[in-house]
N, CA, C and O atoms as CSV, one atom per row, in Angstrom:
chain,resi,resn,atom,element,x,y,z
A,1,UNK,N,N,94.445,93.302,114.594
A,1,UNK,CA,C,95.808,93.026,114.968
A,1,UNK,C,C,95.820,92.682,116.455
A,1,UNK,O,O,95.497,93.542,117.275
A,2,UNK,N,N,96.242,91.249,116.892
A,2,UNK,CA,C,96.264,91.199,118.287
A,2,UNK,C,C,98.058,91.729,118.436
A,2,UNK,O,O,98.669,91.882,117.379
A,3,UNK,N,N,98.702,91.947,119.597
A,3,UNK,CA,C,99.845,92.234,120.418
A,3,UNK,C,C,100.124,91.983,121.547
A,3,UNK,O,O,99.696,92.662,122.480
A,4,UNK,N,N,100.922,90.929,121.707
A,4,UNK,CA,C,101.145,90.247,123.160
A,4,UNK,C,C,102.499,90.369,123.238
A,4,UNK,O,O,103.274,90.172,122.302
A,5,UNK,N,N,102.995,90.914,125.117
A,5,UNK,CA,C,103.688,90.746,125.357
A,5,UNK,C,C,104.219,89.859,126.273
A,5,UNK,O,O,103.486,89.687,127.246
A,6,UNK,N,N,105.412,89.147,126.278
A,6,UNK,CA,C,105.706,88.514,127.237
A,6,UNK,C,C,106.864,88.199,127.746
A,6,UNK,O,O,107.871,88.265,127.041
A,7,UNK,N,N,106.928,87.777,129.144
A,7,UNK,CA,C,108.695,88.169,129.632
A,7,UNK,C,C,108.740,86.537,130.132
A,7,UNK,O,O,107.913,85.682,130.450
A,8,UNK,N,N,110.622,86.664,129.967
A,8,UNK,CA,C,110.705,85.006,129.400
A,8,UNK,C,C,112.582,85.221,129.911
A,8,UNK,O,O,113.391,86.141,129.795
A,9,UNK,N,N,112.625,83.898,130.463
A,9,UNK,CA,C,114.127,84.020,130.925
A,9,UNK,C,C,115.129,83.156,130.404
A,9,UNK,O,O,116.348,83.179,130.573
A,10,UNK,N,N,114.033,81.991,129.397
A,10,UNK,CA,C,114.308,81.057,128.725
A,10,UNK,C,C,113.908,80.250,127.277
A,10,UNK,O,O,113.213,79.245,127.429
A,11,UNK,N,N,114.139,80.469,126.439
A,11,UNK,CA,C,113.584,80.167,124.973
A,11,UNK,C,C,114.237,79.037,124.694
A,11,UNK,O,O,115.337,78.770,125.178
A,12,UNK,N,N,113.361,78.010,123.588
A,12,UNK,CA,C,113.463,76.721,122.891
A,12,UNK,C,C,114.630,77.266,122.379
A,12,UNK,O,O,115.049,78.389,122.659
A,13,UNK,N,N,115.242,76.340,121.504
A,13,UNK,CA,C,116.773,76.557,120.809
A,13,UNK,C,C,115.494,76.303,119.530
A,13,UNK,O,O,114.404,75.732,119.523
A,14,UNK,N,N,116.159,76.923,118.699
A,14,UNK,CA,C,116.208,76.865,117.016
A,14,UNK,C,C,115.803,75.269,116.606
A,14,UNK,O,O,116.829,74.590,116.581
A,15,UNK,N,N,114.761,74.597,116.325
A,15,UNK,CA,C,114.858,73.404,116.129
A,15,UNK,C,C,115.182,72.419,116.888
A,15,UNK,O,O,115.626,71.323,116.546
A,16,UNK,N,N,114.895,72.926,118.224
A,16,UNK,CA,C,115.080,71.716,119.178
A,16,UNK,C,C,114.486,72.727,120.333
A,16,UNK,O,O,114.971,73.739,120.840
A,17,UNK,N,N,112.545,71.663,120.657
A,17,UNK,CA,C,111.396,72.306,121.370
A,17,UNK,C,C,111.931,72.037,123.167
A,17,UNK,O,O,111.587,72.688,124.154
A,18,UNK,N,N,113.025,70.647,123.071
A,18,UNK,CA,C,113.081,70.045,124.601
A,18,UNK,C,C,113.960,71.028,125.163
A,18,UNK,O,O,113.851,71.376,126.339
A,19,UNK,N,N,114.814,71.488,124.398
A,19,UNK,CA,C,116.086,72.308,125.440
A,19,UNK,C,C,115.806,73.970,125.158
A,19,UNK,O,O,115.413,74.429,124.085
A,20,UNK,N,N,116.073,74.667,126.254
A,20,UNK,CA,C,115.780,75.733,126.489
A,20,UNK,C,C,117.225,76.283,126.768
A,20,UNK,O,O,118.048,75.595,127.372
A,21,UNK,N,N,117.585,77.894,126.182
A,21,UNK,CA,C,118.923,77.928,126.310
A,21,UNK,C,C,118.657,79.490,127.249
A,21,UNK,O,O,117.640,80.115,126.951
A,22,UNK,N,N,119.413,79.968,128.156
A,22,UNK,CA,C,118.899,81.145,129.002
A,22,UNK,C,C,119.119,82.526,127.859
A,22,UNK,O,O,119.931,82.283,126.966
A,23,UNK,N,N,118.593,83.663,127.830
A,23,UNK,CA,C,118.303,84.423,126.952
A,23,UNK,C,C,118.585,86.038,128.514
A,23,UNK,O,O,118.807,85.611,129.647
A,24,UNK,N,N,118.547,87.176,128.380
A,24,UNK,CA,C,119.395,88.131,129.094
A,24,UNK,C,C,117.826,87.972,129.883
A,24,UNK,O,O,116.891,87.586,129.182
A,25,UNK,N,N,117.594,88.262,131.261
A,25,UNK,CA,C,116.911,87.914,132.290
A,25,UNK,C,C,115.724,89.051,131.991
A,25,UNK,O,O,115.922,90.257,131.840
A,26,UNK,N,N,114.607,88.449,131.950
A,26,UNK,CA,C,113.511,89.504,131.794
A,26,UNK,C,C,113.274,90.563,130.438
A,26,UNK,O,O,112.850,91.715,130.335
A,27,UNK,N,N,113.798,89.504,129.435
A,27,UNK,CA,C,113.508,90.235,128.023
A,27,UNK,C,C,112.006,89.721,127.765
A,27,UNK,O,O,111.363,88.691,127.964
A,28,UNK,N,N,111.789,91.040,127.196
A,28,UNK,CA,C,110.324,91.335,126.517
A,28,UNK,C,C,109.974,90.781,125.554
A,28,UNK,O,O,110.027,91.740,124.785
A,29,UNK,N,N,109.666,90.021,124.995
A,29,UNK,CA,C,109.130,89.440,123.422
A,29,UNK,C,C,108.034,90.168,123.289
A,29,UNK,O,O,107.163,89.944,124.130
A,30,UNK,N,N,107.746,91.201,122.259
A,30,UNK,CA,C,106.440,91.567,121.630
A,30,UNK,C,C,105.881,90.863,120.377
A,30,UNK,O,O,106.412,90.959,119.271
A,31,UNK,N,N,104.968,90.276,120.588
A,31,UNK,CA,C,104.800,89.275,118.836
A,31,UNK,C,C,103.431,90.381,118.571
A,31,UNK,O,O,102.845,91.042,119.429
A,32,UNK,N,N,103.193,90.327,117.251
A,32,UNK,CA,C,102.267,91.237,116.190
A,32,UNK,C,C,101.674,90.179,115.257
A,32,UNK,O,O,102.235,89.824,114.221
A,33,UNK,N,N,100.450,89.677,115.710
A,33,UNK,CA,C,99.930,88.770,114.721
A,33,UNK,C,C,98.479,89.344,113.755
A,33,UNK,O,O,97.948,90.258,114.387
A,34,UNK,N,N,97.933,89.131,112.790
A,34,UNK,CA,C,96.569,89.271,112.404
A,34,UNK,C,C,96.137,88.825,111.333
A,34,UNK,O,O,96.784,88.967,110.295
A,35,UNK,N,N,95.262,88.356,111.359
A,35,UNK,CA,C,94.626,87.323,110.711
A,35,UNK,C,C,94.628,87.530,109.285
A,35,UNK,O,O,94.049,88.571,108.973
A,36,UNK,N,N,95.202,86.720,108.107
A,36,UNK,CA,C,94.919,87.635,106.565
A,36,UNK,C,C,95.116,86.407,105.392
A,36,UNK,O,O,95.902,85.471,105.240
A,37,UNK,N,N,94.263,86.809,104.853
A,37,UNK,CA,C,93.797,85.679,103.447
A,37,UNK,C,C,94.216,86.160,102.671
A,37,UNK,O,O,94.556,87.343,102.686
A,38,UNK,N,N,94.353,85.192,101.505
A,38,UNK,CA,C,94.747,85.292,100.420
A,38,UNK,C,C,94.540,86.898,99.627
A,38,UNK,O,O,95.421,87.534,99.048
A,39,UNK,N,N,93.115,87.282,99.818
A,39,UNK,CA,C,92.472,88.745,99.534
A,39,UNK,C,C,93.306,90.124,100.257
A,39,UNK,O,O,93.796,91.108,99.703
A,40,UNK,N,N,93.244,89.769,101.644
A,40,UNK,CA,C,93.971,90.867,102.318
A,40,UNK,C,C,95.346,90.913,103.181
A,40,UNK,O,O,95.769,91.498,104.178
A,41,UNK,N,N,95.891,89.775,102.046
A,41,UNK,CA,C,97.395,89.805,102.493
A,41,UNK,C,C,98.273,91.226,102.529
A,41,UNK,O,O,98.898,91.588,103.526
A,42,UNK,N,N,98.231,91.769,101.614
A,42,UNK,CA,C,99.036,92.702,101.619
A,42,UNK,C,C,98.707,94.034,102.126
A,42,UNK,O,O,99.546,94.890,102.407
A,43,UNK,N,N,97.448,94.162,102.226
A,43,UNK,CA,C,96.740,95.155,103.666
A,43,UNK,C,C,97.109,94.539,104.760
A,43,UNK,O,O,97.305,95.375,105.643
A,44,UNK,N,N,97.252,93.724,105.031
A,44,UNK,CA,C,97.336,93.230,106.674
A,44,UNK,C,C,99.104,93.239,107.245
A,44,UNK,O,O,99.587,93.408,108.365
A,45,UNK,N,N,99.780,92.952,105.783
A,45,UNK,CA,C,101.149,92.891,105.574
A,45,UNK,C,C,101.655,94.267,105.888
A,45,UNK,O,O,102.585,94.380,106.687
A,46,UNK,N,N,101.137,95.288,105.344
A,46,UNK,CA,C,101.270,96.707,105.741
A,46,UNK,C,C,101.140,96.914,106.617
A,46,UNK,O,O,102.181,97.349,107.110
A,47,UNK,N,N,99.931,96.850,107.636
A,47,UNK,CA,C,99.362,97.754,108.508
A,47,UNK,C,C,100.563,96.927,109.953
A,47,UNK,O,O,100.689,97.569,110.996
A,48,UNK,N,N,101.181,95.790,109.827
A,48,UNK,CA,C,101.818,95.161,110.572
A,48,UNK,C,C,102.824,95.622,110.663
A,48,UNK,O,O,103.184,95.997,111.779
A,49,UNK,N,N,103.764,95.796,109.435
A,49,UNK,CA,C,104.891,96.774,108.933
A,49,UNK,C,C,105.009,97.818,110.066
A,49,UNK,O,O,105.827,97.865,110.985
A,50,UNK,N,N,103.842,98.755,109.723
A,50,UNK,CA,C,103.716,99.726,110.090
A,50,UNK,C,C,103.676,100.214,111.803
A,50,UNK,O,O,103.900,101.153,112.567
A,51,UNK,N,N,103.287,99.024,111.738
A,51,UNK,CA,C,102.560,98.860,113.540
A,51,UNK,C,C,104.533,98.662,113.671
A,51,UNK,O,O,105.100,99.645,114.146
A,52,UNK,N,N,105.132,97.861,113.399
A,52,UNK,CA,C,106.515,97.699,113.774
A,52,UNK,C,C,107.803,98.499,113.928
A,52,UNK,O,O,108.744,98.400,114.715
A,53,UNK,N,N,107.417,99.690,112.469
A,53,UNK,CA,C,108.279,100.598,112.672
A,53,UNK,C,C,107.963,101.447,113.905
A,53,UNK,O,O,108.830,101.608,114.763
A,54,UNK,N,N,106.605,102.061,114.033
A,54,UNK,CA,C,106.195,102.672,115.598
A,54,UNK,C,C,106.925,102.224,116.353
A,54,UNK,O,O,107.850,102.909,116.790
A,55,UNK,N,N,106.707,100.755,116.790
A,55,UNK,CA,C,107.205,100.258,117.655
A,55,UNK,C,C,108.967,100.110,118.031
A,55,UNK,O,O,109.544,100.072,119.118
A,56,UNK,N,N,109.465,100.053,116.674
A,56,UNK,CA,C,110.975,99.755,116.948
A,56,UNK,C,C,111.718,100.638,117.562
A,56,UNK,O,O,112.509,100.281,118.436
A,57,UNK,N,N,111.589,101.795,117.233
A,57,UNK,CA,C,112.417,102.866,118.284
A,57,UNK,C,C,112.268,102.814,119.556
A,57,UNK,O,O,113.119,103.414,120.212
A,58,UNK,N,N,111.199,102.119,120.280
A,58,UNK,CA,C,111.520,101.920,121.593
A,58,UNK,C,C,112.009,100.419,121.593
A,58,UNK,O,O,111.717,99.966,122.700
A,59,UNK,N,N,112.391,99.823,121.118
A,59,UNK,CA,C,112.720,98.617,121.377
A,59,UNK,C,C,114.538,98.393,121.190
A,59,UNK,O,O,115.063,99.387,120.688
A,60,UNK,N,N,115.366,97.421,121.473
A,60,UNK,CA,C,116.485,97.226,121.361
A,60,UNK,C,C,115.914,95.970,120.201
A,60,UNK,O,O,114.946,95.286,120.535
A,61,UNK,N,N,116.486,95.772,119.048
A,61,UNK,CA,C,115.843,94.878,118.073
A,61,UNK,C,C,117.212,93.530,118.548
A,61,UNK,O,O,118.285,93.815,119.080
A,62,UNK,N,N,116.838,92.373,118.236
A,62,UNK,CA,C,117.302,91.356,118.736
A,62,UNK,C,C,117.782,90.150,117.487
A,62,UNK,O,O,116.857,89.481,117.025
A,63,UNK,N,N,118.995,89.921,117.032
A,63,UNK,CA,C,118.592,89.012,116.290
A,63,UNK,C,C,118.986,87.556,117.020
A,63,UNK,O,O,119.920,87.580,117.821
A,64,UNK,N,N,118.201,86.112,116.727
A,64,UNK,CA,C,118.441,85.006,117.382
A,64,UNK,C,C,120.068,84.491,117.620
A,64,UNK,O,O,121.055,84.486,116.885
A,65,UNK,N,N,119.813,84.050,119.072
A,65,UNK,CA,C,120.965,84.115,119.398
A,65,UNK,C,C,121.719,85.116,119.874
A,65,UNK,O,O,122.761,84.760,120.426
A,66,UNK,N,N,121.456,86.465,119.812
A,66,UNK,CA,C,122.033,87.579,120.094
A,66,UNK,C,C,121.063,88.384,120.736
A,66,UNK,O,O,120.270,89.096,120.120
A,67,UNK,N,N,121.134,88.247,122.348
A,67,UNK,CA,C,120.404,89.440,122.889
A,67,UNK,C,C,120.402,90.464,123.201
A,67,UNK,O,O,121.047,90.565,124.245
A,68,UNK,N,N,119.910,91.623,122.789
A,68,UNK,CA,C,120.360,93.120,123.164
A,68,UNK,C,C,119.708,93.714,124.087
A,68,UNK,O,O,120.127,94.654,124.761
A,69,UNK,N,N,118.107,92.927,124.201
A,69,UNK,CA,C,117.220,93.465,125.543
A,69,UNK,C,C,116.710,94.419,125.107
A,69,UNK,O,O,117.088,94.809,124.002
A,70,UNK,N,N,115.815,95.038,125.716
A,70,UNK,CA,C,115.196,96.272,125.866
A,70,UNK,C,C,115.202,97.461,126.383
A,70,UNK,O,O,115.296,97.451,127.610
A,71,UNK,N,N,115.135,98.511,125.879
A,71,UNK,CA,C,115.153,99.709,126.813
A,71,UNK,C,C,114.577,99.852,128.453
A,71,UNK,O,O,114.736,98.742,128.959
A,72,UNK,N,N,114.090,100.616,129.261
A,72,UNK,CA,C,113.924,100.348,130.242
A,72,UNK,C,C,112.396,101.016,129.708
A,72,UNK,O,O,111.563,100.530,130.473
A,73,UNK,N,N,111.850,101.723,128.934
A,73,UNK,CA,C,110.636,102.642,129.014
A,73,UNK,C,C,109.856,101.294,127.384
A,73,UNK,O,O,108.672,101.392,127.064
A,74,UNK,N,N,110.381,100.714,126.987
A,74,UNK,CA,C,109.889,99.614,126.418
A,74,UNK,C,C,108.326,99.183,126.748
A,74,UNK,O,O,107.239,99.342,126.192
A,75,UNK,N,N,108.816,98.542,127.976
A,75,UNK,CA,C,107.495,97.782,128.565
A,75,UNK,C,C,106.501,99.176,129.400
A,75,UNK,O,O,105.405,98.962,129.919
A,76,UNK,N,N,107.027,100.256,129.375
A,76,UNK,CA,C,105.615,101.231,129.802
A,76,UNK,C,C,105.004,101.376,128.537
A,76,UNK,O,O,103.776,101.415,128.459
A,77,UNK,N,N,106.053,101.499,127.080
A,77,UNK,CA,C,105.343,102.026,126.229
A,77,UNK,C,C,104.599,101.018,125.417
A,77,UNK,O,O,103.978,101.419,124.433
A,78,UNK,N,N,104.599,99.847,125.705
A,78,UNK,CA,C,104.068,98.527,125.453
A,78,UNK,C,C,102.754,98.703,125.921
A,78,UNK,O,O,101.793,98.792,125.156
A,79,UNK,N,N,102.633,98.785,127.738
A,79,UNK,CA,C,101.530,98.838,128.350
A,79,UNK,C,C,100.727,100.121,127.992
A,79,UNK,O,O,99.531,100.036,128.274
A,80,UNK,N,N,100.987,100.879,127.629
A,80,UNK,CA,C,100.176,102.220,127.228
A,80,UNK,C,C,99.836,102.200,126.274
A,80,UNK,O,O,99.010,103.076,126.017
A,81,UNK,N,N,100.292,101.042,124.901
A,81,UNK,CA,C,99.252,100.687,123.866
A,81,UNK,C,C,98.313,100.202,124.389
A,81,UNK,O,O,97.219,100.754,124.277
A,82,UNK,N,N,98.456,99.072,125.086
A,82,UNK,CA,C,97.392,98.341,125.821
A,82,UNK,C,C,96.753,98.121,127.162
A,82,UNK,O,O,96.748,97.082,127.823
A,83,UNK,N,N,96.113,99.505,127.499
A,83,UNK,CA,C,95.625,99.588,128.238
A,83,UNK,C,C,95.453,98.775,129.493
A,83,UNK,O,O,95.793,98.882,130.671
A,84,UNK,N,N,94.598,97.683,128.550
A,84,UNK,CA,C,93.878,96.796,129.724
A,84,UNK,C,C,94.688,96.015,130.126
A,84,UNK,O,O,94.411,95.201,131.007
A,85,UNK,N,N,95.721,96.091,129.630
A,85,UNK,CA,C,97.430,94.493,129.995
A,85,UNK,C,C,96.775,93.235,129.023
A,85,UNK,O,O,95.663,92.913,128.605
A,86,UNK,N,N,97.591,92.947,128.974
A,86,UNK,CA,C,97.691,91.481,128.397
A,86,UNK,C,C,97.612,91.743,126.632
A,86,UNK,O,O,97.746,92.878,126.175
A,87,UNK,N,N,97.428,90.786,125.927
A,87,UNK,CA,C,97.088,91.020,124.143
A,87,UNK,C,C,95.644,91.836,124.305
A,87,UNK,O,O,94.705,91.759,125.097
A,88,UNK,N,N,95.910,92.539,123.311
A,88,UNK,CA,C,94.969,93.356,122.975
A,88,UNK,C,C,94.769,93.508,121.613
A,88,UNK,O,O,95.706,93.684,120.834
A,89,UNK,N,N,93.117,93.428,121.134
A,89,UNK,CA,C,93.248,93.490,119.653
A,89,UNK,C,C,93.063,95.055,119.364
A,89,UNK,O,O,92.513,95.850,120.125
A,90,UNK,N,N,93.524,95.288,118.345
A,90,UNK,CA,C,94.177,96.701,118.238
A,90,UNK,C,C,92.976,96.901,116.802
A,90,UNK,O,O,92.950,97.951,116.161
């Protein structure tokens, strides 16, 4: 499982890559990706799940278009999964 975070003051619009619409200043995007085939879809589908619920209680959950931001202890508890900073494969 890699996990990257990243802070962003401006996101693509929905179907249109040229225009960027401003989003609440210094929100966190955490993305959760990992690699899974046809064989270990639904192991990989889980363990992602899972990795998300952990994660959501520190997070303010966001749906597009609607920003709620993040807690303030978010991004420590982000960095204290990952040690070394940056994506980390988990």
């Amino acid at each position: 499982m890699t996990v990257t975070v990243s802070s962003v003051n401006k996101m693509p619009q929905l179907h249109n890559t040229d225009e960027a619409v401003p989003v609440t200043p210094g929100i966190q995007l955490v993305e959760v990706t990992a690699p899974a085939s046809s064989e270990t879809y639904t192991e990989v589908a889980l363990a992602v799940s899972s990795f998300c619920e952990y994660l959501a209680p520190l997070l303010h959950l966001s749906k597009p278009g609607i920003s709620t931001g993040v807690v303030p202890t978010a991004a420590a508890a982000v960095a204290s999964l990952m040690s070394d900073g940056g994506g980390t494969t988990l």
